[in-house]
N, C-alpha and C positions, 0 to 999 in steps of 0.2 A: 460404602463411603457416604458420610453425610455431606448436604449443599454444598455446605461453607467451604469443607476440604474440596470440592469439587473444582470451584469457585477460585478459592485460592491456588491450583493446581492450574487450570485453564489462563489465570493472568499468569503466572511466570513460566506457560509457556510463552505464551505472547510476548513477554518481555523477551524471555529468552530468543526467539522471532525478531524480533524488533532489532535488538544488540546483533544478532549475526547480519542480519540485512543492513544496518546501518554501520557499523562497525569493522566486521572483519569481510564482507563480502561488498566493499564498496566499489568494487569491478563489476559485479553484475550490473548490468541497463535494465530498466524498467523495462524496457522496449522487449527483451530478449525474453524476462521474466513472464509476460504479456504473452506473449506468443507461443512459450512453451508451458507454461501451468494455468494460463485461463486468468492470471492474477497478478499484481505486481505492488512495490509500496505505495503509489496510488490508492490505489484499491484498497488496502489493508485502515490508510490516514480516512478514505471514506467512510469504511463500515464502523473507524472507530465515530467519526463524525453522528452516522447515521443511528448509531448507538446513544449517545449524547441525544440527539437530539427526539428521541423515542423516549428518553428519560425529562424531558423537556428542558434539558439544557440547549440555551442558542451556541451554536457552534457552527463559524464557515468554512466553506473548504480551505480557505484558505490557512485558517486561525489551526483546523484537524492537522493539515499537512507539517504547520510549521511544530505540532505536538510531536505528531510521527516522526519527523524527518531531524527536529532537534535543532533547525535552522529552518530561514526562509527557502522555498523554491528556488527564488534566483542564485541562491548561496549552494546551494546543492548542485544546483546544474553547472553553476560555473568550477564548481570543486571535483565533478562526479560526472558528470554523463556527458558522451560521446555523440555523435552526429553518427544517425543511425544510416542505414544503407540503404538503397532502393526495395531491395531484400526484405528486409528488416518492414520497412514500411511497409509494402504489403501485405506479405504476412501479419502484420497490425489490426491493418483496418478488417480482416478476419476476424483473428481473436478478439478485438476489439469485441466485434458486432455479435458473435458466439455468447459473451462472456459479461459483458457492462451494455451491449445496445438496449433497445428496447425491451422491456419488462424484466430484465436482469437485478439481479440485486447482487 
């Protein structure tokens, strides 16, 4: 397989990615996603972020999220996400610290 097909292969999974997590899977919580795969749309809005900006495009997290998410944070949370559980929290600041802490990428 040459680059380009490679290239073009690896974004439309991501999109593909992108449409089931935003789309048809707007019942999963970050929070849940976080503690069980190490990752969440977070994470996915960052490294697109962190991409961009290794290409030296200016890009914030806030500006990646609202690319990712297809709407602002506020709009999403108030549309989408739940109040997580004590539960939930803890197991957070785990995965969290596993996974995005320090020296994580």
């Amino acid at each position: 397989m040459d680059d380009q097909t490679q290239i073009e292969l690896e974004a439309a999974a991501f999109r593909t990615l992108r449409a089931h997590l935003m789309e048809k899977r707007t019942d999963v919580q970050n929070i849940d996603m976080m503690n069980l795969a190490g990752f969440c749309r977070n994470c996915l809005s960052r490294w697109y972020q962190e991409a961009a900006n290794e290409r030296g495009i200016e890009m914030s997290k806030d500006e990646a999220r609202e690319l990712f998410y297809g709407m602002t944070m506020d709009e999403w949370k108030a549309n989408y996400q739940t109040d997580a559980s004590p539960q939930q929290q803890e197991a957070f600041k785990t995965a969290f610290a596993e996974n995005v802490g320090k020296g994580s990428k």
